[in-house]
VMD Tcl script that builds the backbone (N, CA, C; Angstrom):
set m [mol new atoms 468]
animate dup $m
set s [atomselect $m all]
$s set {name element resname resid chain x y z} {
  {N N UNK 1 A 274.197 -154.789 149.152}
  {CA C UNK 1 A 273.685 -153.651 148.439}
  {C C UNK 1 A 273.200 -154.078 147.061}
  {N N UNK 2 A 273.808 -155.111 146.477}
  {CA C UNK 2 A 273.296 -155.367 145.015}
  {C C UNK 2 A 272.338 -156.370 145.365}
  {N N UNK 3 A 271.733 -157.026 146.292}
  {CA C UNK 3 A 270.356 -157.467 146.147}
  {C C UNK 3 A 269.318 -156.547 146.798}
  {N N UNK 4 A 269.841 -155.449 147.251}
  {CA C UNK 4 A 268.527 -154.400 147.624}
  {C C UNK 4 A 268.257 -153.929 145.998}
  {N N UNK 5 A 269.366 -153.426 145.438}
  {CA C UNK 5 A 269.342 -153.195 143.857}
  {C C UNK 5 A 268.648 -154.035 142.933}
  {N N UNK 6 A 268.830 -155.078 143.287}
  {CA C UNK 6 A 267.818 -155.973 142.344}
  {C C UNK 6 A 266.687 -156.306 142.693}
  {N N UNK 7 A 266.360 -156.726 143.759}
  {CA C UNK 7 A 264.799 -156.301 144.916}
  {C C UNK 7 A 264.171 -155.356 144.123}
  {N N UNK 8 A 264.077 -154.001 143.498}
  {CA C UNK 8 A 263.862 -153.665 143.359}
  {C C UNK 8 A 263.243 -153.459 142.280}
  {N N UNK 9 A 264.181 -153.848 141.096}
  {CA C UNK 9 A 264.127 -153.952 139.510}
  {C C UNK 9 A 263.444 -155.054 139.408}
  {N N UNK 10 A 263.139 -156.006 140.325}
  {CA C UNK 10 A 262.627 -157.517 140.205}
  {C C UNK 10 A 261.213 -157.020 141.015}
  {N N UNK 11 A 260.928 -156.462 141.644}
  {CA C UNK 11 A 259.355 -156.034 142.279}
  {C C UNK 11 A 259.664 -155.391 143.122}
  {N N UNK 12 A 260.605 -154.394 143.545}
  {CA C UNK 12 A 261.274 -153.772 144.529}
  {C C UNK 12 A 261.674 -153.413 144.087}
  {N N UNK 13 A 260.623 -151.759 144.039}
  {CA C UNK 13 A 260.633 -151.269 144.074}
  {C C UNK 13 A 260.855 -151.509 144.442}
  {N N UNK 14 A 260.609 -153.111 144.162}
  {CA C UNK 14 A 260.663 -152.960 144.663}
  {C C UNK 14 A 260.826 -153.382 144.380}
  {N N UNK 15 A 260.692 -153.979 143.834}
  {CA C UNK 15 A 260.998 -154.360 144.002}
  {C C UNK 15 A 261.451 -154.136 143.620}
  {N N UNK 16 A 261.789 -153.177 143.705}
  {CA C UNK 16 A 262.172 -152.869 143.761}
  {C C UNK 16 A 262.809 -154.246 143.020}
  {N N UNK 17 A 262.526 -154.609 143.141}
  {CA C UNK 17 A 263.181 -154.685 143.244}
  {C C UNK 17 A 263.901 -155.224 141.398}
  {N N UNK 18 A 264.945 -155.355 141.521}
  {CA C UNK 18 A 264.968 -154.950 140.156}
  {C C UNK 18 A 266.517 -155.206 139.831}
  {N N UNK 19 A 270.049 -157.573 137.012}
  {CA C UNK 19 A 270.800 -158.401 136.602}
  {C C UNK 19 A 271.792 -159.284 137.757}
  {N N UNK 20 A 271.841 -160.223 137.911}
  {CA C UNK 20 A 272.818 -161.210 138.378}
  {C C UNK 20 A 272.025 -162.052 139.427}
  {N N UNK 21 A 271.423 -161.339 140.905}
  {CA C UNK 21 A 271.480 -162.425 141.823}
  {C C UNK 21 A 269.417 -162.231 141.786}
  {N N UNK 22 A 269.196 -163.010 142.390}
  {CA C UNK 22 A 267.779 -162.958 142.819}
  {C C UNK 22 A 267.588 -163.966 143.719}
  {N N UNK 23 A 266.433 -163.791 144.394}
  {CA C UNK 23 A 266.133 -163.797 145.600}
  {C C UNK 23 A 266.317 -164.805 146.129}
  {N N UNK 24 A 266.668 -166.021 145.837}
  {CA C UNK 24 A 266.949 -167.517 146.075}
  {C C UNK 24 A 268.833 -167.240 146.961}
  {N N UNK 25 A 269.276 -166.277 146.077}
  {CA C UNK 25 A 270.403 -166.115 146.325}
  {C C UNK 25 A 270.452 -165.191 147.485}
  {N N UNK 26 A 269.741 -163.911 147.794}
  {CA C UNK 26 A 269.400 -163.362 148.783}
  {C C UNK 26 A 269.863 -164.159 150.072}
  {N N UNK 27 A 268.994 -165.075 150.051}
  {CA C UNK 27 A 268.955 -165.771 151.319}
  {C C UNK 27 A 270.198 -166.404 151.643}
  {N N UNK 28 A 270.946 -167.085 150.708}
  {CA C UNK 28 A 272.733 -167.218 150.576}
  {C C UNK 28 A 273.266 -166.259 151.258}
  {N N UNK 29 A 272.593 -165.097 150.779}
  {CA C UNK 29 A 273.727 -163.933 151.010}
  {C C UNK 29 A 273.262 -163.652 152.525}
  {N N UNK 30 A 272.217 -163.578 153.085}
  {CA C UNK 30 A 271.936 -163.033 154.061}
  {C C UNK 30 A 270.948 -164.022 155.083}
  {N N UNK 31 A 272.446 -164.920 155.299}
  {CA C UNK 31 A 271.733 -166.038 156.506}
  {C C UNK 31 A 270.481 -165.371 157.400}
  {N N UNK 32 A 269.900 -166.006 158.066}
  {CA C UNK 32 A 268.632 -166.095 159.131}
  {C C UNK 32 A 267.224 -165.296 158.551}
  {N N UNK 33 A 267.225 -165.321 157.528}
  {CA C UNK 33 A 265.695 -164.742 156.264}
  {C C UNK 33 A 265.025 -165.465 157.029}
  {N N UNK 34 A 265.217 -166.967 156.715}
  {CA C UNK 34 A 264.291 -168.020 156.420}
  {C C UNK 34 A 263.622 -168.888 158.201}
  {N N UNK 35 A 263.919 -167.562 158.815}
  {CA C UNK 35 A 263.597 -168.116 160.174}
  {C C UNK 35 A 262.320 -169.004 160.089}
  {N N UNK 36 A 262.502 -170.259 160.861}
  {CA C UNK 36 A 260.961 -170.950 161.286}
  {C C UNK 36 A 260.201 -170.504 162.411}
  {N N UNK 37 A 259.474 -169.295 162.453}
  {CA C UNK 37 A 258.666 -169.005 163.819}
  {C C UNK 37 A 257.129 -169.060 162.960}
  {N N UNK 38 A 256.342 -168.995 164.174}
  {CA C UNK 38 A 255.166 -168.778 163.679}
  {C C UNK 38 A 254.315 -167.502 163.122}
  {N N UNK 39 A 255.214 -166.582 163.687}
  {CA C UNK 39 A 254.559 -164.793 163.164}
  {C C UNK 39 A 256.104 -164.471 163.020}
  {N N UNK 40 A 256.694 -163.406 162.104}
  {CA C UNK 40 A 257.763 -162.821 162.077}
  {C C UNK 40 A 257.341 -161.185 162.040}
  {N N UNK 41 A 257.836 -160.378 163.220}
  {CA C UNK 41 A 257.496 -159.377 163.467}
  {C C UNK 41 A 257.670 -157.799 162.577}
  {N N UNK 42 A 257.627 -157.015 162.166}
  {CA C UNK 42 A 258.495 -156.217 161.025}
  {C C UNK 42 A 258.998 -155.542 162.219}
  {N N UNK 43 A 258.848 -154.987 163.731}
  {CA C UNK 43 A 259.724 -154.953 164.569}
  {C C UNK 43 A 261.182 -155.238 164.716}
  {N N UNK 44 A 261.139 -156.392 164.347}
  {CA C UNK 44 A 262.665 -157.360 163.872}
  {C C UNK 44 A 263.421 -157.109 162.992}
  {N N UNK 45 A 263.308 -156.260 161.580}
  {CA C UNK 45 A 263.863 -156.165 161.169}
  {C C UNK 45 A 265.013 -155.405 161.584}
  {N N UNK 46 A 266.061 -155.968 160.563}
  {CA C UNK 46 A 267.717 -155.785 160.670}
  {C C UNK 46 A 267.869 -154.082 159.862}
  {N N UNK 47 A 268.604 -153.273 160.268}
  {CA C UNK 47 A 269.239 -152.258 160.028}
  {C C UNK 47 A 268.750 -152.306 158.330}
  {N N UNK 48 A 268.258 -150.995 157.889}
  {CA C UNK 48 A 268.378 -150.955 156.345}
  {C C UNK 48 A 269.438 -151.256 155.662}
  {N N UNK 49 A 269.484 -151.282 154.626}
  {CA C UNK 49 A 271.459 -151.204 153.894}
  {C C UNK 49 A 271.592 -149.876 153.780}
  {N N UNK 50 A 272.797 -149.802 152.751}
  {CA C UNK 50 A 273.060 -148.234 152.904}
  {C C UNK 50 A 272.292 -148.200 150.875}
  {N N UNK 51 A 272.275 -146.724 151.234}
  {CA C UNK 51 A 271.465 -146.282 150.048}
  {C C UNK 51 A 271.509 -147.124 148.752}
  {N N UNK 52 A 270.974 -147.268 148.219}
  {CA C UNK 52 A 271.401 -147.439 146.496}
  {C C UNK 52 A 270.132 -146.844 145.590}
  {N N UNK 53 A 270.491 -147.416 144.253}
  {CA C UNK 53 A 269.533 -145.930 143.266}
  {C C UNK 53 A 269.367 -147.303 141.989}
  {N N UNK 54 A 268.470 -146.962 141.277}
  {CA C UNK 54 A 268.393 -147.697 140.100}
  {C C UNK 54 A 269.072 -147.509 138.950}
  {N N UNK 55 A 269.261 -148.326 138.067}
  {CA C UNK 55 A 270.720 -148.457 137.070}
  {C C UNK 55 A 270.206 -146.706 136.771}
  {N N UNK 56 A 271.413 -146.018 136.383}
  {CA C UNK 56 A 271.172 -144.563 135.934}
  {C C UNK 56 A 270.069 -144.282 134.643}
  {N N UNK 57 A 270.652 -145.424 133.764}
  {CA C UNK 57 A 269.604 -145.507 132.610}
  {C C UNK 57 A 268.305 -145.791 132.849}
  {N N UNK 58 A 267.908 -145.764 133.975}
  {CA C UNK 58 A 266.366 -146.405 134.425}
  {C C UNK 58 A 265.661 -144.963 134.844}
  {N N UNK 59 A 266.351 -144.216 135.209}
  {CA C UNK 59 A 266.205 -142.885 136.232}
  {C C UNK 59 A 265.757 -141.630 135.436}
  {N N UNK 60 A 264.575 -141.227 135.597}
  {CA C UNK 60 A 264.188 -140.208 134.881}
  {C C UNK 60 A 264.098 -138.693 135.095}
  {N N UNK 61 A 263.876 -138.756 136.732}
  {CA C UNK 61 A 264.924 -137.211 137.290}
  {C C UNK 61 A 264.600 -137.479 139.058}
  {N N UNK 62 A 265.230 -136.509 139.512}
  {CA C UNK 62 A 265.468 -136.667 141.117}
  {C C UNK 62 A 266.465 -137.202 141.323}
  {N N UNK 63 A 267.048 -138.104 142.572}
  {CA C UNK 63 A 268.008 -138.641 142.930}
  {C C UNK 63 A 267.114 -139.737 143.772}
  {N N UNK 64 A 266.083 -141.191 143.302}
  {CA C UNK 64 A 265.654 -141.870 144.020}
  {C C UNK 64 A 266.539 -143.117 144.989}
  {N N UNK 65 A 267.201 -142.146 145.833}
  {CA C UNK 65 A 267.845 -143.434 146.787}
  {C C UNK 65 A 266.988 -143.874 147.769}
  {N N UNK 66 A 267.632 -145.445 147.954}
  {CA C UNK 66 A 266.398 -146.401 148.471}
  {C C UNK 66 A 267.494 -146.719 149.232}
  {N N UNK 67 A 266.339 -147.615 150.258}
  {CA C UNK 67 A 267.168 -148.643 151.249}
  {C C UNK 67 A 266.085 -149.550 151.287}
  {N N UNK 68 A 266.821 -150.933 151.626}
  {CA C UNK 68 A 265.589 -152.202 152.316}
  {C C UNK 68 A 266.170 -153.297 153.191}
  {N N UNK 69 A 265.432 -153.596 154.203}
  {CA C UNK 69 A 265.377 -154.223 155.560}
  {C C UNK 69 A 264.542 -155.639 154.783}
  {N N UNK 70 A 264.785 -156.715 155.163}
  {CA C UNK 70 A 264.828 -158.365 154.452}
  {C C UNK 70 A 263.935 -158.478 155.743}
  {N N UNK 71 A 262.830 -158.623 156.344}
  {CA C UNK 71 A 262.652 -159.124 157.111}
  {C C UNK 71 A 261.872 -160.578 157.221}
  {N N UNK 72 A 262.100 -161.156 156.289}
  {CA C UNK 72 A 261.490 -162.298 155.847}
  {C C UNK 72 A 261.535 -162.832 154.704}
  {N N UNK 73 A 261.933 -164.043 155.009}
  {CA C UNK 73 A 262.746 -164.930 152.968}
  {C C UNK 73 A 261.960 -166.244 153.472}
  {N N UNK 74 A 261.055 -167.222 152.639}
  {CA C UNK 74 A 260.881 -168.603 152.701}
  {C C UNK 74 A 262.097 -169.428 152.625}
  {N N UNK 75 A 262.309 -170.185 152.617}
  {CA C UNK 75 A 263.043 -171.358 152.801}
  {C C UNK 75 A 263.652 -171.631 151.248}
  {N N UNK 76 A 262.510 -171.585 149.967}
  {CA C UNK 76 A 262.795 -171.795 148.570}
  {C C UNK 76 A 262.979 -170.479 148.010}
  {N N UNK 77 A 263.008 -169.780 148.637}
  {CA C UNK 77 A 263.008 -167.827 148.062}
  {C C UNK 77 A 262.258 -167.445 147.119}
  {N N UNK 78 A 260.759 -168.197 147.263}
  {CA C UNK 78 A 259.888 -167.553 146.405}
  {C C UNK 78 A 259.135 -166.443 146.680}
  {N N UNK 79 A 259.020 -166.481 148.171}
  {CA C UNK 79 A 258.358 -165.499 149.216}
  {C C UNK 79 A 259.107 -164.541 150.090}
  {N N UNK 80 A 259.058 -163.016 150.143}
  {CA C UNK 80 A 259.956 -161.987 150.917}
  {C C UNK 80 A 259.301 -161.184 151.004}
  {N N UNK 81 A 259.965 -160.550 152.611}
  {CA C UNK 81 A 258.636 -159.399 153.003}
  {C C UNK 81 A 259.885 -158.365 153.631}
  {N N UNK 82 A 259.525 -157.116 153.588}
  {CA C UNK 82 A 260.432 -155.932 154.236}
  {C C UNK 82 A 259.905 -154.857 153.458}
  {N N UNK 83 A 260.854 -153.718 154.601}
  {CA C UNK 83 A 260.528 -152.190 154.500}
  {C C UNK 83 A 261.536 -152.108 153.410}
  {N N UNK 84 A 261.179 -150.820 152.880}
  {CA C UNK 84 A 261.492 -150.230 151.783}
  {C C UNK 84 A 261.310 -148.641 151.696}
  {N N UNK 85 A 262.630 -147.794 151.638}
  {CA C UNK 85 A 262.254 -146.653 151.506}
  {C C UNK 85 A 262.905 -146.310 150.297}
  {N N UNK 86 A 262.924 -144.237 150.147}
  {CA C UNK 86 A 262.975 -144.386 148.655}
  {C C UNK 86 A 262.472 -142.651 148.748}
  {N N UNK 87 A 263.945 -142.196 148.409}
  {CA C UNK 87 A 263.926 -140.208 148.044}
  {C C UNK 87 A 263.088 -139.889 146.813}
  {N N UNK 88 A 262.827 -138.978 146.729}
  {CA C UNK 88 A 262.190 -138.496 145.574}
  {C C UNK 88 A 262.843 -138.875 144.427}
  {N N UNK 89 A 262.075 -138.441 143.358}
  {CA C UNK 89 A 262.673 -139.037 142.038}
  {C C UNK 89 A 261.509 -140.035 141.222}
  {N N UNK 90 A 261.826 -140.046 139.819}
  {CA C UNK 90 A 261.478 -140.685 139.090}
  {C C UNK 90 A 261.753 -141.835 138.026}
  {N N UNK 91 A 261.523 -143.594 137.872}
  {CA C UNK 91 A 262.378 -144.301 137.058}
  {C C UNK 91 A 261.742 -145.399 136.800}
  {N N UNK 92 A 262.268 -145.536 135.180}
  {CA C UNK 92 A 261.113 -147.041 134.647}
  {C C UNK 92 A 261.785 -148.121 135.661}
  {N N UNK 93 A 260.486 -148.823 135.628}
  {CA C UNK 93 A 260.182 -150.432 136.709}
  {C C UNK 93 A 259.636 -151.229 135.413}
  {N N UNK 94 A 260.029 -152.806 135.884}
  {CA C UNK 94 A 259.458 -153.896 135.180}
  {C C UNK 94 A 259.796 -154.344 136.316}
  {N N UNK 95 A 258.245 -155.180 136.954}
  {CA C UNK 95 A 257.905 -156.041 138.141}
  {C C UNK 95 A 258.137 -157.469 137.339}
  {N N UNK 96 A 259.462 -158.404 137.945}
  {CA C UNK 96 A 259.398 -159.317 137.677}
  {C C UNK 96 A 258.669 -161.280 138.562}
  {N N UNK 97 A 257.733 -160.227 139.324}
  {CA C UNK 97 A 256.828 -161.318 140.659}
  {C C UNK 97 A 256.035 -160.086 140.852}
  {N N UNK 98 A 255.052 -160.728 141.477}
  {CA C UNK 98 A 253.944 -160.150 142.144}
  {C C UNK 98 A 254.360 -159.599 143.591}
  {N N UNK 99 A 254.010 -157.924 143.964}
  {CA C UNK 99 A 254.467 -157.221 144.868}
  {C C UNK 99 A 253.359 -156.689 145.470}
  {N N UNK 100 A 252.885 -157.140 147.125}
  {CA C UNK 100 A 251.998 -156.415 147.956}
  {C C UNK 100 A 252.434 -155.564 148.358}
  {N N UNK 101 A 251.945 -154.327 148.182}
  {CA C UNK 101 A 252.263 -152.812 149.518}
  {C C UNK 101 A 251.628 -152.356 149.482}
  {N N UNK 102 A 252.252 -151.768 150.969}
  {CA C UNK 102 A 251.825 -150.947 152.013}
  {C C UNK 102 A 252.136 -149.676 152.376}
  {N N UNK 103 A 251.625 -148.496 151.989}
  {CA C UNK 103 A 252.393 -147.321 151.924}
  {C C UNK 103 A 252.872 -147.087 153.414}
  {N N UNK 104 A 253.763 -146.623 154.068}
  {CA C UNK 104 A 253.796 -145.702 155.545}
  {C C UNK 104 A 254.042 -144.705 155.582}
  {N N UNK 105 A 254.192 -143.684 154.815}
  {CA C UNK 105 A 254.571 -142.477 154.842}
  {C C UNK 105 A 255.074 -142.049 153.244}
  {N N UNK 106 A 254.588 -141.148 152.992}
  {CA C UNK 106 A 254.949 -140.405 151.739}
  {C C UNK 106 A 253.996 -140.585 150.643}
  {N N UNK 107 A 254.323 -140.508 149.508}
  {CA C UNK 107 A 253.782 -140.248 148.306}
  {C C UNK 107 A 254.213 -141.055 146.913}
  {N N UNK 108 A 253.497 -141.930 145.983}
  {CA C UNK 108 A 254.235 -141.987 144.910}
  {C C UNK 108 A 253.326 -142.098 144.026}
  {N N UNK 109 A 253.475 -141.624 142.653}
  {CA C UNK 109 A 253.056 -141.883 141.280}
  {C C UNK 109 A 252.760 -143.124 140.723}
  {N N UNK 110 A 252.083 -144.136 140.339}
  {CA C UNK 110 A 252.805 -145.456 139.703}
  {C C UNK 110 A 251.571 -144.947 138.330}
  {N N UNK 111 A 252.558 -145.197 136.961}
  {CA C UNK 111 A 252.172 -144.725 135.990}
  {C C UNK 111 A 252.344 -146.322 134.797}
  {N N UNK 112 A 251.503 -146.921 134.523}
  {CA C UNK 112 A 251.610 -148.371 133.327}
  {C C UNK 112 A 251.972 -147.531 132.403}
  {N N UNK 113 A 252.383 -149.124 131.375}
  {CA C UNK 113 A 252.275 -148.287 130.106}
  {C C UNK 113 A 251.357 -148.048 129.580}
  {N N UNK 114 A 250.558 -148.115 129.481}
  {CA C UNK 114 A 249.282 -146.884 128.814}
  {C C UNK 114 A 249.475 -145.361 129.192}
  {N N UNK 115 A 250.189 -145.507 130.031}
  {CA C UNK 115 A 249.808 -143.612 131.150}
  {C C UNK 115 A 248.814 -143.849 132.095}
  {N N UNK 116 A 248.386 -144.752 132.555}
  {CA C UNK 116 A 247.206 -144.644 133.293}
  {C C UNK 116 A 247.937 -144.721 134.680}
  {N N UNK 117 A 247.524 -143.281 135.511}
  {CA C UNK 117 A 248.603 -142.926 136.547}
  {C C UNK 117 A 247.945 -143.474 137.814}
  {N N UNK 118 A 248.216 -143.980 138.905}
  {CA C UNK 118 A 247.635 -143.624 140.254}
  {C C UNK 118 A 248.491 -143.519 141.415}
  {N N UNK 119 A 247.802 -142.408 142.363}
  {CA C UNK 119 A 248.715 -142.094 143.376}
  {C C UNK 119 A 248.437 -142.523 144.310}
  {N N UNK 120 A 249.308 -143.181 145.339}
  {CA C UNK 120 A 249.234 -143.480 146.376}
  {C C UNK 120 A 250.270 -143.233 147.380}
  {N N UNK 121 A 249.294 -142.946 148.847}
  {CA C UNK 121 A 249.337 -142.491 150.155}
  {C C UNK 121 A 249.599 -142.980 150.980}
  {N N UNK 122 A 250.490 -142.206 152.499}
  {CA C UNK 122 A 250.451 -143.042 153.789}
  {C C UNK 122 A 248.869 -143.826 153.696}
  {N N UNK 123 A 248.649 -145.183 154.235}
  {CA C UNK 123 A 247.707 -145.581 154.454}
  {C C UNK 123 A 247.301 -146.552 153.395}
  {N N UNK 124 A 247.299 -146.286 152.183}
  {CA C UNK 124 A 247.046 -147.195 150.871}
  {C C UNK 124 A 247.619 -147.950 150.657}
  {N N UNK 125 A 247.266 -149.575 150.350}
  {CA C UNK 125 A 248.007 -150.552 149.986}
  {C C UNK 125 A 247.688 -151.077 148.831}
  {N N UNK 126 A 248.753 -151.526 147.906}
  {CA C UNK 126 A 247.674 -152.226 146.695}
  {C C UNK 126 A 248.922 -153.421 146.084}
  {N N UNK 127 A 248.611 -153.997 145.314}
  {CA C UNK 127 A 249.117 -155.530 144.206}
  {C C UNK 127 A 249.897 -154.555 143.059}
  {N N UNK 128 A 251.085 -154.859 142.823}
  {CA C UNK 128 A 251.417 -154.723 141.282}
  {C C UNK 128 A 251.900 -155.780 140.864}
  {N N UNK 129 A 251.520 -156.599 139.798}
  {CA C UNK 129 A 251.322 -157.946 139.636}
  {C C UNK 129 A 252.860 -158.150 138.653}
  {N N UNK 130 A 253.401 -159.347 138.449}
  {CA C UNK 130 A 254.608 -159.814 137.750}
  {C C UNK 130 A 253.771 -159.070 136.163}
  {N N UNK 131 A 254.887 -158.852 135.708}
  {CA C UNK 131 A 254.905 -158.545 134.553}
  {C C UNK 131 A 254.778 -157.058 134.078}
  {N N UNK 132 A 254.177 -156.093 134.993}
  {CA C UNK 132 A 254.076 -154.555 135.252}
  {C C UNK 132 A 255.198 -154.014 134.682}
  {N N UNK 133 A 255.399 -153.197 133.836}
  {CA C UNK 133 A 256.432 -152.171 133.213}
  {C C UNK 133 A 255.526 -150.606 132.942}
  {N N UNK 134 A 256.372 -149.833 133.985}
  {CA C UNK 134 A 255.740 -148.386 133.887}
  {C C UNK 134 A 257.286 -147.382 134.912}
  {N N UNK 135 A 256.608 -146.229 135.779}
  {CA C UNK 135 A 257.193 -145.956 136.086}
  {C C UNK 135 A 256.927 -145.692 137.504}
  {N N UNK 136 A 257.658 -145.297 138.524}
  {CA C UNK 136 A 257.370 -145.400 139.999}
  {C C UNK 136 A 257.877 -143.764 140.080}
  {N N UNK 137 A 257.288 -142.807 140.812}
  {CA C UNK 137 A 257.632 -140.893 140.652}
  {C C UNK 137 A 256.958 -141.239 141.881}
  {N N UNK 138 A 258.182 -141.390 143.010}
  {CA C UNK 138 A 257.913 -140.614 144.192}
  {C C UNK 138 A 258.016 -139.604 144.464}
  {N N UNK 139 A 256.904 -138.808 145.076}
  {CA C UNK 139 A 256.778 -137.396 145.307}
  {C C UNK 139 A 256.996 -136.940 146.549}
  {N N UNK 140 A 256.977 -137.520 147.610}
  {CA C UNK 140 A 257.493 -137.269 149.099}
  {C C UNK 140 A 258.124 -138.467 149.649}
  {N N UNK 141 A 259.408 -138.348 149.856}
  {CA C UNK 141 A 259.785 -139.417 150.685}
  {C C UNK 141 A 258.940 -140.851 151.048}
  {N N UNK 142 A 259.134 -142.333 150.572}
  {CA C UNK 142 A 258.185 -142.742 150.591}
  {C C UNK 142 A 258.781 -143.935 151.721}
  {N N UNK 143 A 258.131 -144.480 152.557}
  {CA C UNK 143 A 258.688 -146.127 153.036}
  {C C UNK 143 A 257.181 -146.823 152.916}
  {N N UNK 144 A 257.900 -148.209 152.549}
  {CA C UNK 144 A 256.868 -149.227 152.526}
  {C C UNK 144 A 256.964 -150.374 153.351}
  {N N UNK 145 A 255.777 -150.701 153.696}
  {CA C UNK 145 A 256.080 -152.383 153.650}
  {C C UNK 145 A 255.767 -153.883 152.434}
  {N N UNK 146 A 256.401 -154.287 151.856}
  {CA C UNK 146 A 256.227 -155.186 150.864}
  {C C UNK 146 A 256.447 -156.334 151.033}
  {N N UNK 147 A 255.774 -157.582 150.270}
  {CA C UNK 147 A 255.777 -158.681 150.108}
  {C C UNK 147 A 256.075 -159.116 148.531}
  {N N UNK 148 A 256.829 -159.776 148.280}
  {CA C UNK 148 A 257.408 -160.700 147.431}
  {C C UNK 148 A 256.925 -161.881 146.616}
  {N N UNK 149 A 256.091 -162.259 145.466}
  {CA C UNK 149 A 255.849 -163.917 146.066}
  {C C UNK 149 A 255.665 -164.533 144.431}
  {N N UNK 150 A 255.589 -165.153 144.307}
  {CA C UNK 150 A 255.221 -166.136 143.407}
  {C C UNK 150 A 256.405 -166.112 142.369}
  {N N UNK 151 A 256.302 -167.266 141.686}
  {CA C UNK 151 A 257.528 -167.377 140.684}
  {C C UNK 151 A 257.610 -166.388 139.682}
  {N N UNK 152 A 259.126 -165.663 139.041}
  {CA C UNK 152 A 259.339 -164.442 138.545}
  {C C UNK 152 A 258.385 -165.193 136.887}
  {N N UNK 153 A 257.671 -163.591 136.753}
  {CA C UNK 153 A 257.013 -163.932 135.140}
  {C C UNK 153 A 258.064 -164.344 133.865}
  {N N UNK 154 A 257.471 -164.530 133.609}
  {CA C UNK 154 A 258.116 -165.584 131.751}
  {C C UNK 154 A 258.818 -164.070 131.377}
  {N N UNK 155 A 260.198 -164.684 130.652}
  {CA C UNK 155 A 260.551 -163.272 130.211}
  {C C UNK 155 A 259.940 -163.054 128.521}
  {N N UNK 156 A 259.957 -162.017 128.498}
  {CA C UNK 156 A 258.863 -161.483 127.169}
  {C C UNK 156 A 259.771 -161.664 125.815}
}
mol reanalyze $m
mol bondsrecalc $m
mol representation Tube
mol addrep $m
């Protein structure tokens, strides 16, 4: 549960993900990530965890509980891919790696710091790059699919 928690705060939303372990350690924690096949299916993925929420002080209203399914860790844990869901609610993010998604259902806000807001839909996928600090206001129940990757940005 505390590396879905940090997944999050770290680009997970995702990264999520978002103090202590990161993703190198992930894979410690949760033997067979780093499978060698040639396609890894998101079919495959393992059972979500059970809920968790971002530090309270991060949380700006709603109750955003999340879950996330690991369905893929590299070998050096620079690279991770899995679903990601996530209740309504609103809460500051700082992306510490670069995060691909994929909306599947629902709704969310993503607001920089400037204010410059955009919403995205089942169907929409987009980059929020290492270093991103804003806020994530899901508005309908949201699940994703995400990718993980490159070394975490310089801290500021």
């Amino acid at each position: 549960m505390e590396i879905a928690r940090l997944l999050h705060m770290f680009g997970a939303p995702v990264l999520a993900l978002f103090g202590g372990v990161g993703l190198r350690a992930a894979g410690r924690l949760m033997p067979g990530l780093g499978r060698d096949r040639c396609t890894v299916d998101f079919a495959d993925a393992p059972p979500p965890c059970r809920p968790y929420r971002p530090e309270p002080a991060r949380i700006l209203s709603g109750d955003p509980a999340q879950t996330v399914s690991f369905v893929y860790r590299n070998a050096d844990g620079s690279v991770s891919a899995g679903i990601w869901t996530c209740q309504p609610g609103k809460w500051r993010i700082d992306f510490k790696q670069d995060e691909f998604v994929h909306i599947l259902e629902g709704e969310v806000v993503v607001t920089d710091g400037d204010g410059r807001a955009k919403t995205y839909r089942a169907g929409d996928a987009f980059v929020t790059p290492a270093g991103f600090s804003g806020t994530w206001d899901v508005r309908r129940p949201v699940k994703k699919y995400f990718s993980l990757g490159g070394p975490p940005a310089a801290a500021a």
